[in-house]
N, C-alpha and C positions, 0 to 999 in steps of 0.2 A: 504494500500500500504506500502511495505516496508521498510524502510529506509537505507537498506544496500546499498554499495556501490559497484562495480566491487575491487574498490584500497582495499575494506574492507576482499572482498575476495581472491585480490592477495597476501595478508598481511597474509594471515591464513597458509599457508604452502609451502612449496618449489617446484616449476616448473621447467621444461625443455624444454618444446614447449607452446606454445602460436599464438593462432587466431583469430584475431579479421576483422571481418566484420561490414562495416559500408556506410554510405550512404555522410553526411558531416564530414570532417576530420579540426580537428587542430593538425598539428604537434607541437605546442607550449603546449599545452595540455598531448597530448601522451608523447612526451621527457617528460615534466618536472615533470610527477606526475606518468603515468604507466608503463613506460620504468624504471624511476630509480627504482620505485618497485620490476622489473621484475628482473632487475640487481641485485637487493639487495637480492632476494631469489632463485639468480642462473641460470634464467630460457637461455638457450642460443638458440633456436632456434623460433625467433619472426616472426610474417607475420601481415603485417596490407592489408587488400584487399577492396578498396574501392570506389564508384562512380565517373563516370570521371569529374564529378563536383568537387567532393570533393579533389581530384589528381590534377585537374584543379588550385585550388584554393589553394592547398597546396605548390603551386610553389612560391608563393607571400613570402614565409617564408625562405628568403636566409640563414639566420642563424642557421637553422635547422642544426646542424652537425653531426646529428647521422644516415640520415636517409643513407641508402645504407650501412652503417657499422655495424649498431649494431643490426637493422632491414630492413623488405625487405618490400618495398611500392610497391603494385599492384591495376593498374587500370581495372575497369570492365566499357564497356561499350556495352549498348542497343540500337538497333534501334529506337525503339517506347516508350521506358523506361526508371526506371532508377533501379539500382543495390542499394537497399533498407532495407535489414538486419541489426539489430545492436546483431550482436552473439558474444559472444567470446568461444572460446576453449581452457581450460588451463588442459592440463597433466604433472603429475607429478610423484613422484615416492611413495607417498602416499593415491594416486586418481586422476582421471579426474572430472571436473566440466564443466559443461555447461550453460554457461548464455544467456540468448534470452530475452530483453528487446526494449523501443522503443527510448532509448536515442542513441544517434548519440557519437560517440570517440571525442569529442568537451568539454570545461568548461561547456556549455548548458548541454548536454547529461547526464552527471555526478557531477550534485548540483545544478548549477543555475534554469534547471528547474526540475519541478515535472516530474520523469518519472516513470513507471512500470517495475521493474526489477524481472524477475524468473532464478533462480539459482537451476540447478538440479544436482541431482549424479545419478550413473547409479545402485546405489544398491538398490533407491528409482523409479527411471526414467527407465530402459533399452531400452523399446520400442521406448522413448523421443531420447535416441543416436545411438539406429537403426537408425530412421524414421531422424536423422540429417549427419549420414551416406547416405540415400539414396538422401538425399537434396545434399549432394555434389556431388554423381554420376550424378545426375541428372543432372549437368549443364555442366556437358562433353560434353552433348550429343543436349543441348536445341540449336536449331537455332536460327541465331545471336546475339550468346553470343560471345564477343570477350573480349580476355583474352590476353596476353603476356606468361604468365606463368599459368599452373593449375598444377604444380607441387603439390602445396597444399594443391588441394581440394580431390587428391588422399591420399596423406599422413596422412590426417587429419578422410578422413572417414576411411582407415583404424583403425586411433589410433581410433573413435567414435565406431567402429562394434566391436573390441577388448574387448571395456570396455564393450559394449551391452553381450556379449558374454559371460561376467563370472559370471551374471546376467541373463540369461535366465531363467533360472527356476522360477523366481517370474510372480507370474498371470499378466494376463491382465488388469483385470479390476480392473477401480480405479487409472491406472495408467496417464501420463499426454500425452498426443501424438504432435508429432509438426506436423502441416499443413504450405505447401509454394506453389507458385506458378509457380513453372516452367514451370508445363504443365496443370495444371488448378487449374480455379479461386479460390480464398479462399470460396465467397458467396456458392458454392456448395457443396465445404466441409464441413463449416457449415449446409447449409440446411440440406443434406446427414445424417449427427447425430442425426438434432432434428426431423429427419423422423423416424430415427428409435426407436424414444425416446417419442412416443408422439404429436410431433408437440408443438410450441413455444405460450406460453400464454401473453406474455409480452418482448421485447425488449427492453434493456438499451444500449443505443452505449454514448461511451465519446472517442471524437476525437479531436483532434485540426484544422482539416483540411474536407470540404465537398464539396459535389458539391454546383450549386447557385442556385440548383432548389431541393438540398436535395433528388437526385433519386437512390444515394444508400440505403441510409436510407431504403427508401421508399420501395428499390427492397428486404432489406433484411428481413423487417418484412409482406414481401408478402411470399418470398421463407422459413422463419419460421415458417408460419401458425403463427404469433404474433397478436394480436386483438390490442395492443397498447403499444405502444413507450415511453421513453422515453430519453428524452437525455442528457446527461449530460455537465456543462458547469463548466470554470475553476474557481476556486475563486476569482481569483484577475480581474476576469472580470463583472464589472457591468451592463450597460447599453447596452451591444451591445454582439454580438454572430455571430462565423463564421456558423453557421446554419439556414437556411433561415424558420424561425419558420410562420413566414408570408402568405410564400406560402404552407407552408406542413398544413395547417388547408383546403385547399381541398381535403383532400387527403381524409376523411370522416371516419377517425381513431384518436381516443382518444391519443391526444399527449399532453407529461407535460417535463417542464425543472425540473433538479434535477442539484446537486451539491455533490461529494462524504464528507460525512462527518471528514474534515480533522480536524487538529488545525488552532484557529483561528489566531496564529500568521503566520501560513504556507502561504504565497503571491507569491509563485515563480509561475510563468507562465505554464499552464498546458500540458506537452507534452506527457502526456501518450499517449494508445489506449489503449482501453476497450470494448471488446462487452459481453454483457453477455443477456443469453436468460431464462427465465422461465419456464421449461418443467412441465408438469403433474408431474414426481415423482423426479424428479433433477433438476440439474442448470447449462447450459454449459456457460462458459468462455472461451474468447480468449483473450490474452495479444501480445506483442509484435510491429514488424513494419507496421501494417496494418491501414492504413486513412480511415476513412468511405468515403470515395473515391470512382466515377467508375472505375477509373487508377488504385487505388490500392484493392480493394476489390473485383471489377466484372468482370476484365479480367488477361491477364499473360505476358501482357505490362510490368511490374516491376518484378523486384523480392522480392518477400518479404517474411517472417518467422514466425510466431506464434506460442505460445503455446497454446492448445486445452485442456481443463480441464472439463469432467464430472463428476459432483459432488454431493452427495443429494442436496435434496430442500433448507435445514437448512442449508448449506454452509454459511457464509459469510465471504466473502474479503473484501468489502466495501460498509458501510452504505452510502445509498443515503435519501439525504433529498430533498424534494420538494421548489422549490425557484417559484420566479415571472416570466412568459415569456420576456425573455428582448424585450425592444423595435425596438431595431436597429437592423438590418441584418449589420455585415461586412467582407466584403468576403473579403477573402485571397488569391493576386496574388501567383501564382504559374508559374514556369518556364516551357517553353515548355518542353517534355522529349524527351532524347534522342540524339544521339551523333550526328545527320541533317550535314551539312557541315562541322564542325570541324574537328581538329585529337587532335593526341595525340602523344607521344612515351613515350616508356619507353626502356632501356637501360642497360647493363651493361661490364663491363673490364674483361675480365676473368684474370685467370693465365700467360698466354700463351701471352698476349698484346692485345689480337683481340676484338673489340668493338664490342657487338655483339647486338639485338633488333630489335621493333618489332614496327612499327608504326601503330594507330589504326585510322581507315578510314570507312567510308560508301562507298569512292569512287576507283577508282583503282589506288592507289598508286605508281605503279613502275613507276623509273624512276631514274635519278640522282639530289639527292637533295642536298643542300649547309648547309652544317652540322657543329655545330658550338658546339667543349665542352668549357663550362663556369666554374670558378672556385668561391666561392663563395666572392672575392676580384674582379674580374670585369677581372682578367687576361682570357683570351681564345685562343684555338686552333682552326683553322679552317679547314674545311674536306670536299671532295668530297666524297658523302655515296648512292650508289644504290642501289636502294630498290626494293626487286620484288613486284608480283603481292598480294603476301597472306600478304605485308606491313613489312616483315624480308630482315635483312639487316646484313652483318658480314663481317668486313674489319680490318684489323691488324693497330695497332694503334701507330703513330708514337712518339717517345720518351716516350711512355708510363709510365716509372720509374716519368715520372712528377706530372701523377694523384695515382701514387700508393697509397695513404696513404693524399687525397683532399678528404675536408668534403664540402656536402654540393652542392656536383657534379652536373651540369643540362647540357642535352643538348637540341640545338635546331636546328630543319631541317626546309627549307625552300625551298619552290618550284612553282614559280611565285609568286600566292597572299598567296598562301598559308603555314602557316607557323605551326610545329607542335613543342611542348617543354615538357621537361620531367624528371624524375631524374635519374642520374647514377646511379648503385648501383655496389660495388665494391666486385668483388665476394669471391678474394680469404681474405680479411676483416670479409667477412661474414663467411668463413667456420672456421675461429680462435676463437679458444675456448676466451671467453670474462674474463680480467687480473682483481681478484678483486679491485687491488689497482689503476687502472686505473682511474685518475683525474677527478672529477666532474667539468664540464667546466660551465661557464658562463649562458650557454642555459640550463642546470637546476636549476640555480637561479635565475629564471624570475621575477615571480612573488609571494611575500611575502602578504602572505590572512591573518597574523596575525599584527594586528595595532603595531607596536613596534617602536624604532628611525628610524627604518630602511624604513618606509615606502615609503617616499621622491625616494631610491634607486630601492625599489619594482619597483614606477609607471616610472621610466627611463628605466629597466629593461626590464618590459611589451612593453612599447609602442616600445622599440627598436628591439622587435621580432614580436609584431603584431599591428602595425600601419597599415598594408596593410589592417586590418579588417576593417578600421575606416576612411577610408579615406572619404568616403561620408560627413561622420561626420563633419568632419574638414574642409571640402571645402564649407561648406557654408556659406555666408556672415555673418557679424555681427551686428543685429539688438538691437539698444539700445530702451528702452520704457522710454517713460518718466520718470523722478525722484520722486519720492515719495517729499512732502513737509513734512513730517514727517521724521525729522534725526534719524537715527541709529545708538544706541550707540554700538553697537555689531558689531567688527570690522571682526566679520568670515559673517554678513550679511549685505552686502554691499546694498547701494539704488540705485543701477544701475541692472537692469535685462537686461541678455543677452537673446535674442528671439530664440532658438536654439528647440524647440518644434514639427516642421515641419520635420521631418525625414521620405523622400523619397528615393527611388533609385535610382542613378543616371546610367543613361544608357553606359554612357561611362569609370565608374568607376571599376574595381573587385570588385564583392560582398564582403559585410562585414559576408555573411556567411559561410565563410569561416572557420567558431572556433566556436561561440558562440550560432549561431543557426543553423538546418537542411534549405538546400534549399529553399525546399518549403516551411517553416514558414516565406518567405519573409513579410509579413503582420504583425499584430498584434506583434506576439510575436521578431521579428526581430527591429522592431520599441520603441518598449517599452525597450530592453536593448538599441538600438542607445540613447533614451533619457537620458538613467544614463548614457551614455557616455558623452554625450551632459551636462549634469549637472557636470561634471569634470571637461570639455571644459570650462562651464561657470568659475569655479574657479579659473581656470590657469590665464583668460584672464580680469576676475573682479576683481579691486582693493579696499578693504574699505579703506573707510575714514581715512588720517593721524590723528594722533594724537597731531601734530608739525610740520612747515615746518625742511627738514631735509637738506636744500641749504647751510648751513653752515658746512657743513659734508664733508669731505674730497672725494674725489673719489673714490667708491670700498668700501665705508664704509655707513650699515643702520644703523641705530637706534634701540637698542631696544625696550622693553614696556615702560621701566624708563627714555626714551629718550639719552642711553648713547650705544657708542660703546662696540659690544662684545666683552668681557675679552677672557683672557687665559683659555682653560679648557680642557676637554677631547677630541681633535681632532678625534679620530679614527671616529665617525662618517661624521664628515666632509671629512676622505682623503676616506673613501669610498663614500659617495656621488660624489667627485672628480673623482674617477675610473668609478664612474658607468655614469656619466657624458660623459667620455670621448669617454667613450663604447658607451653610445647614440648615441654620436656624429658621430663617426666613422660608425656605420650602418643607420644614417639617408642619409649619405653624398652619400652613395651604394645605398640606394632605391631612391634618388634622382635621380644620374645618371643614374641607373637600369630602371628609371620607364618606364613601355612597352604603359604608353600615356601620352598624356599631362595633364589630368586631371587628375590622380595616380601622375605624379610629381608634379603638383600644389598642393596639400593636401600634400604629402607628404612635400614638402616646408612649407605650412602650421602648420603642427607636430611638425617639426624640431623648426618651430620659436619658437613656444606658451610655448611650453614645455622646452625650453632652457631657454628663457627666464624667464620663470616663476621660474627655479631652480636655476638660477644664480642671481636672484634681491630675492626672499624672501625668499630663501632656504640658498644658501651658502651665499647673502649679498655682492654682488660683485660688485658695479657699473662699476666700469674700464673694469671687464671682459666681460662685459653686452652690454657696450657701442662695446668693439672691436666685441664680435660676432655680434652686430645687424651691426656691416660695412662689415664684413665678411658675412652673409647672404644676405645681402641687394644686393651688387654685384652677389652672387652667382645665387639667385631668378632672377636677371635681364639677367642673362647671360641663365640659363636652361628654363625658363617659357617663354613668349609670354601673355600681354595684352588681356583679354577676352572680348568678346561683352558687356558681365553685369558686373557690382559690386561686385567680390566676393571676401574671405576673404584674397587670397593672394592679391587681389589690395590695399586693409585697409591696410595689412602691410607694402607692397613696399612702397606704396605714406605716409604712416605715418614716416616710416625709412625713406625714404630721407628728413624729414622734419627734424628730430632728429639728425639726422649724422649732420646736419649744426648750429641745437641749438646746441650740445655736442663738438664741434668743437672748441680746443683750440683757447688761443685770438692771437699768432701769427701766425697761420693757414690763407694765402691768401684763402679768401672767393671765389675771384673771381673763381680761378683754382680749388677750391672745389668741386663750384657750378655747373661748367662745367663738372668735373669728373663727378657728380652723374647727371646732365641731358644727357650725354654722355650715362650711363647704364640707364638711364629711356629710352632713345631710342631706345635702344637695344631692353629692353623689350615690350616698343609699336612699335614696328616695321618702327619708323620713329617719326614725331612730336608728344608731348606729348599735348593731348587737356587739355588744364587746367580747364576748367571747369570740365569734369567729372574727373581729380586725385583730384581737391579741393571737389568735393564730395566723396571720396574714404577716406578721412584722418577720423580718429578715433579722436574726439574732445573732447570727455568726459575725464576728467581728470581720471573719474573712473574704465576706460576701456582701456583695454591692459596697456603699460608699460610706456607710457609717467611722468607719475606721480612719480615711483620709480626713473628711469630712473634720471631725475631730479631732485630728494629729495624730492619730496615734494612740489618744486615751481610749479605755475602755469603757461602753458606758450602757446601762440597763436600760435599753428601752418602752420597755413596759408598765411601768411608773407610769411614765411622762405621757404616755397614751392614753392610759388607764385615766390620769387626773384631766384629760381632754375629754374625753369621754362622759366624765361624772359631771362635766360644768355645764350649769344651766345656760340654755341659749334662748336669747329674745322669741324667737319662733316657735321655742317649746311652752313658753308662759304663756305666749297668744294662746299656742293652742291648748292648754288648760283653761284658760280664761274663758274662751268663747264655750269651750264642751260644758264648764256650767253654766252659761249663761243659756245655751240651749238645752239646758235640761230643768232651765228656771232655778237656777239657785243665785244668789248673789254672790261676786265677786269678792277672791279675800282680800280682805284691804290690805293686805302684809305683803303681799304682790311686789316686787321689785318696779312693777312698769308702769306703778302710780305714784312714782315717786314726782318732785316736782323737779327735777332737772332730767328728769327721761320726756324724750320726745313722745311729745301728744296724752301723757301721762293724765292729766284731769280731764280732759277728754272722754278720752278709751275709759276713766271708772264711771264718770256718770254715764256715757251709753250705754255699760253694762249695768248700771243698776235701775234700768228701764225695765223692768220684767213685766209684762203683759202688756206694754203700751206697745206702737208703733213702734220698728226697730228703728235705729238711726245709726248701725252699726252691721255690716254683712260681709261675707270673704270675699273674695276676690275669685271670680269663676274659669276668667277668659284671660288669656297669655299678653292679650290688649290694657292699655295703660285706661280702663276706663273706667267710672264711677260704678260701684256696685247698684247703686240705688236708682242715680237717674241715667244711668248708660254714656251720659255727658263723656267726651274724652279729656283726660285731666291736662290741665297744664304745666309746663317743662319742670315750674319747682316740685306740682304736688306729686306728679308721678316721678320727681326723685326722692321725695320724702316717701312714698310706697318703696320701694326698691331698696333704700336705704334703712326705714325706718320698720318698714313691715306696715304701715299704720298710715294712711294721709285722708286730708280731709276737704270733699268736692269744694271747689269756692263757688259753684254752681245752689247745690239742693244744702251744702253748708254739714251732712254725715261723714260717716265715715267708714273706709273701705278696709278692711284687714286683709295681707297677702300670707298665707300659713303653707303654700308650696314651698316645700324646700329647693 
C-alpha cells in the first residue's frame, strides 16, 4: 500500500478545479490542510460533494469560515443509502489526476488511519476517466438521488471525457477500469470479470466493516467460483475481528485470517478495502469505497466507486501473511442508511439579493417554513421562506449588503417539529477570482502536528474548532481508581487514574464522526481514537504530585521545578498562548449558547472548563485568573445547563466550583451573601432545592484530580464543609417561597421573616400583601419567562423588571401590586 498522500499530490503541480467526493467530512481538516494547499497552487474552482451525514455533521463547525466563499459544500442524499465515494478530481493546466481511494476528506481518511489510495492519469488510465465520466452521468439520471446542485457532476465529466479523449488511442488491456454502483451491484461486476477470466481460485477480502453473519463474504467467493477465503485483518487488532470467523466455519470452505504484510511500527487503525481474487492466469483487485458489506457490495443502496485492476498472476500489491483466527467476533454498529424523516437545506445569496435553495426531504415539503439566517456570532435574521413541492425555495433577501461578505453562513427552516439546517454559500464570493495575499485566518492555524512551544496553542486551537467531535468524550463522569501505595516520582505520571476507557455513543449527542472517522466505523475504530482523546482528557484533569506546598505563593503565581517564581524571559510565547486562549474562549462561549441540546451544551461546558482550566493553572500559571474564570463558568454552567438524573462530569464540576468559589473567597468577603449567591445558581441549575446528599457525592475529592490542588497551591483542603454550609444557607427564593405557600394556604406571614426587614428590598410591601388573606390578592408569581405584571399583564419597565430579576419581588407602577419571581 502506498504511502502517498492526496496533500502529497496536490503539492506536485498547479490546479484550477478540484473535486472531491466523500462520505464523512471534517471541515476542520479540508480548511486547514487541503484548501490552503489548493490556494497555495492557485486552484480557484473547488467543490466538496458529500453524504448528508457528513453535511449533517459539518454544521457543528461554526468557525469554518471558508466554507461558501472559497468552496462550494454539497449534500447528497439516498433513500435506502448513503452517498459513499472518496474520489477526488484535480485539473490543471499540466494534467488531470484522478484519485479513488477508501479514506473519507476527514484527519482519519488522510494519516491517522491506514487507507488505500490509487492515483491515476489519463495517459496511463483513459478508460479509468471515461468509465469516471460515465459515473457522473450516471447519477443524473439514478432514482432518488437528491442533489441541490449537479452543476458539477456535469462539468466534471466533461473535464474527465476530455482528458479520456487525448488518450484514446492506448489499448485496453492492462489498463485499470472503475466499477460503481449506481445501477448495479459491484458483486456482479466483479463476478462478471472473473467469469471471463477463469473463475476465482482463492479470495482475499480486507475490510473494516461486514455483515454479522459474514454473507457477503460468503456471497462473493460463491459468485467467484473461489474454493477458499481469506480475510484479512488490521494490525493493530489483536484478539477480536469485525468478521464473524465463528460462524463462517459452516460455510464448508477453507477459510484463514491473514494480515497485509506492513511495518511493524505501522499501528494506525485499518480502513482500507481490498478485495483481490486469484484467477487461473491473473489477479483481479478492487480498491476503493467498497465494505465487504450486503449494503455496500451486493446491492445499489449506496453509492460507491472502485478501482478494478486485472493483472498477471505475479502481481503483487501486498504481501499477506497468515496470522491466528482471532477469538472474539466484534461487530461494528452501523447507522441506519438513508435520509428516513430528516431534511436538510442547502442555500445560497446570489448577486441580485435573492436567497435562493433547495430543501432535501423524503417527505412533501411545500409549504411556509420559519426561516432563520445565522451569522457565525449568534446574530440572525429571521424569514418567512415557501417552499414548493420539488423542496426549492427563492425569495429576495432583505438588507442583504448585511450577509455580503459573512463567513460561516447557516441557515435554518422550521416547520412544526420539523426542522431543516444548512450552509449558505455566497455566490457572487464564489465566482471572484481568489486574492493571493489574502490573510490566512485563525481557522488555518488549528492544529500544530509538530511538538514545538507552541503546542499548549495547537490543543486551544483544535478543540476551539472541533470540540463538537468530542463531546461524548467529555460528558462522561469522572471515575477515580484507587491510589496506587506505590508513590511516583515522575510528576508527568500521576497515581491517580482517571477511568475514561468506556467510550460509547451517546444517543443524544452529534457524533464524534464527524472529522476523524467514517460513519459507519462507529465501532472499533471510532472508539479507539475516542480513547486517545480520552487519555488527553485524563491529562488536562490529573494532577501529579507537588513537589512543595505552594500556599505561601502569592495569587496568580506557581512554582517552578526549583520551587521559585517564573522570571522574566521571552514572553512571545506566553502572549500567544494569551491570544489563542482568548480565541478559545470566545468560540467555546458560541457552542455553549449555540448548542442544539442539552447534552452538546453540557460537554461543551464541560471542554470549556477542563481545558481552561488546565491552561490557565499549568500552562500560563495564573491562579487569580483561574480563580475569576472558575466564578465566571460556575454561574455561566448554572444559568445554561439543568441538573441531570446521574452523576456526570459537568455535576463534578458545578458542585466542586461552588465548593472552591467559597475556599478562594477573600477574608473580607460576607460568607453569608456569598453563600446565598452560589446556592441561589445551584438552584437554578437543579431546578429548585439542591439535595445534598447527591452534590456531596458529585464533588471531586482527590486532591489529584481536577484543579483543587493548583487552585490552592498546593494546600490540602476538605471540601465538603464549605459545600455543605452553601447548601444549609437560606436563599431569598427559598423564603418567597415559604412565604407565599402560606399565604396560599391562608395563614399569615411570620413576621421573623428575614424579607420584612426594613433594609431588604420591597420588605413592607411583600408583608402587608401577604397579610391580605381573603381580600383581593395584590401579590401573585410570576407565570411567563416575559418581564410582565402578574396582575394586569402590563409589560414592566426597564427599573421594575430589574428589580424582578434582581430582587425576586417588583412592583407594576401601572395596577401599583406586586409580582413575585420563585423560578429558580
Amino acid at each position: 500500500m502506498s504511502t502517498i498522500t492526496p496533500d502529497d499530490v496536490i503539492a506536485s503541480r498547479p490546479w484550477e478545479q478540484a473535486l472531491f467526493t466523500t462520505y464523512a467530512l471534517s471541515l476542520t481538516f479540508f480548511e486547514s490542510i487541503l484548501l490552503r494547499r489548493l490556494r497555495e497552487k492557485g486552484c480557484r474552482d473547488i467543490w466538496v460533494v458529500t453524504d448528508a451525514e457528513g453535511y449533517r455533521a459539518s454544521l457543528m463547525e461554526r468557525r469554518s469560515s471558508r466554507v461558501g466563499q472559497e468552496y462550494r459544500l454539497i449534500p447528497v442524499a439516498l433513500p435506502r443509502g448513503v452517498f459513499h465515494p472518496k474520489c477526488t478530481y484535480l485539473a490543471g493546466p499540466e494534467g488531470d489526476l484522478l484519485l479513488v481511494g477508501s479514506g473519507n476528506l476527514t484527519f482519519g481518511g488522510h494519516g491517522r488511519n491506514l487507507e488505500v489510495l490509487e492515483v491515476l492519469e489519463p495517459a496511463s488510465a483513459p478508460a479509468a476517466f471515461d468509465d469516471f465520466a460515465r459515473f457522473l452521468e450516471a447519477l443524473r439520471t439514478r432514482d432518488g438521488f437528491m442533489v441541490p446542485d449537479l452543476s458539477w457532476a456535469s462539468t466534471f465529466a466533461a473535464q474527465a471525457r476530455s482528458a479520456a479523449r487525448s488518450f484514446a488511442d492506448r489499448p485496453i488491456e492492462g489498463q485499470p477500469r472503475l466499477i460503481h454502483t449506481v445501477g448495479r451491484p459491484a458483486i456482479d461486476q466483479i463476478a462478471e470479470t472473473c467469469a471471463t477470466n477463469g473463475g476465482g481460485r482463492q479470495t482475499f477480502v480486507l475490510s473494516p466493516f461486514h455483515d454479522p453473519d459474514g454473507a457477503a463474504v460468503r456471497k462473493l467467493a460463491e459468485k467467484t467460483g473461489s474454493s477458499t477465503i481469506a480475510v484479512g485483518l488490521s494490525a493493530a487488532e489483536h484478539s477480536s475481528s469485525p468478521f464473524p470467523f465463528a460462524k463462517a466455519k459452516s460455510w464448508n470452505k477453507p477459510l484463514r485470517a491473514v494480515r497485509p504484510d506492513l511495518s511493524d511500527e505501522d499501528e494506525r487503525g485499518l480502513h482500507a478495502k481490498w478485495i483481490e481474487v486469484e484467477l487461473p492466469e491473473a489477479k483481479l483487485t478492487v480498491t476503493g469505497s467498497i465494505n465487504a458489506t450486503t449494503q455496500s457490495l451486493c446491492t445499489i443502496n449506496n453509492v460507491e466507486v472502485g478501482v478494478l485492476r486485472l493483472e498477471p498472476k505475479v502481481t503483487t500489491h501486498v504481501r499477506w501473511k497468515n496470522v491466528a483466527i482471532p477469538k472474539d467476533f466484534a461487530e461494528r454498529p452501523v447507522r441506519t442508511p438513508g435520509l428516513g424523516q430528516s431534511c436538510l437545506v442547502h442555500a445560497a445569496i446570489l448577486g441580485d439579493g435573492m436567497l435562493v435553495g433547495r430543501l432535501l426531504a423524503m417527505f412533501d415539503p411545500s409549504g411556509t417554513w420559519h426561516g432563520r439566517l445565522v451569522l457565525a456570532g449568534g446574530d440572525q435574521v429571521e424569514l418567512a421562506i415557501a417552499v414548493d413541492s420539488t423542496g426549492d425555495f427563492r425569495i429576495p433577501l432583505p438588507h442583504a449588503e448585511r450577509f455580503a461578505f459573512a463567513s460561516a453562513l447557516q441557515i435554518e427552516l422550521s416547520l412544526g417539529e420539523r426542522t431543516a439546517r444548512g450552509w449558505v454559500q455566497l455566490d457572487e464570493i464564489l465566482r471572484m477570482p481568489r486574492l493571493h495575499r489574502l490573510s490566512v485566518t485563525s481557522l488555518l492555524r488549528l492544529i500544530n502536528r509538530e511538538e514545538t512551544e507552541e503546542d499548549d496553542v495547537a490543543l486551544l486551537e483544535y478543540f476551539a474548532m472541533s470540540s463538537s467531535k468530542h463531546l461524548a468524550t467529555f460528558n462522561r463522569r469522572i471515575k477515580v481508581t484507587d491510589r496506587s501505595t506505590q508513590g511516583s516520582a515522575n510528576d508527568e505520571a500521576p497515581d491517580v487514574v482517571v477511568d475514561l476507557d468506556e467510550i460509547a455513543p451517546d444517543p443524544d449527542l452529534p457524533s464524534s464522526n464527524n472529522g476523524f472517522l467514517p460513519a459507519s466505523s462507529s465501532g472499533n475504530e471510532e472508539a479507539a481514537f475516542e480513547r486517545v482523546l480520552a487519555q488527553l482528557r485524563r491529562r488536562l484533569i490529573s494532577q501529579p504530585t507537588q513537589r512543595g506546598s505552594l500556599g505561601e505563593q502569592a495569587p496568580g503565581a506557581l512554582a517552578d521545578d526549583d520551587g521559585d517564581p517564573e522570571g522574566d524571559g521571552d514572553d512571545a510565547p506566553r502572549r500567544r498562548a494569551e491570544s489563542a486562549l482568548e480565541y478559545f474562549d470566545e468560540q467555546m462561549q458560541g457552542l455553549v449558547s449555540g448548542a442544539d441540546s442539552e447534552a452538546a451544551r453540557r460537554a461543551a461546558l464541560v471542554i470549556w472548563f477542563e481545558v481552561s482550566m488546565h491552561m490557565l493553572l499549568r500552562r500560563l500559571k495564573d491562579r487569580a485568573r483561574a480563580a475569576a474564570f472558575l466564578r465566571h463558568w460556575f454561574h455561566l454552567a448554572c444559568a445554561y445547563a439543568r441538573l441531570a438524573e446521574g452523576i456526570g462530569a459537568l455535576e463534578q464540576h458545578v458542585f466542586t466550583a461552588a465548593a472552591l468559589v467559597s475556599l478562594l473567597a477573600a477574608v473580607d468577603v460576607d460568607l453569608r451573601a456569598l453563600h446565598a449567591n452560589l446556592y441561589e445558581a445551584l438552584e437554578r441549575f437543579a431546578g429548585g432545592d439542591v439535595d445534598q446528599a447527591r452534590a456531596v457525592s458529585a464533588l471531586l475529592t482527590d486532591q489529584h484530580v481536577g484543579f483543587t490542588s493548583l487552585l490552592l497551591g498546593g494546600q490540602v483542603a476538605d471540601l465538603k464543609p464549605r459545600l455543605l454550609a452553601i447548601l444549609e444557607t437560606r436563599t431569598r427564593r427559598r423564603d418567597l417561597q415559604d412565604v407565599m405557600d402560606a399565604y396560599r394556604a391562608g395563614r399569615m406571614p411570620d413576621a421573623s421573616s428575614p424579607l420584612f426587614s426594613k433594609d431588604q428590598p420591597y420588605g413592607p410591601q411583600l408583608r402587608a400583601a401577604l397579610s391580605r388573606l381573603g381580600m383581593k390578592p395584590t401579590i401573585r408569581e410570576q407565570r411567563t419567562e416575559e418581564p410582565v405584571c402578574a396582575h394586569c399583564f402590563v409589560e414592566l419597565n426597564t427599573r421594575v423588571a430589574q428589580d424582578l430579576e434582581a430582587y425576586r419581588v417588583a412592583q407594576c407602577t401601572s395596577c401599583r401590586r406586586l409580582t413575585v419571581r420563585l423560578k429558580p
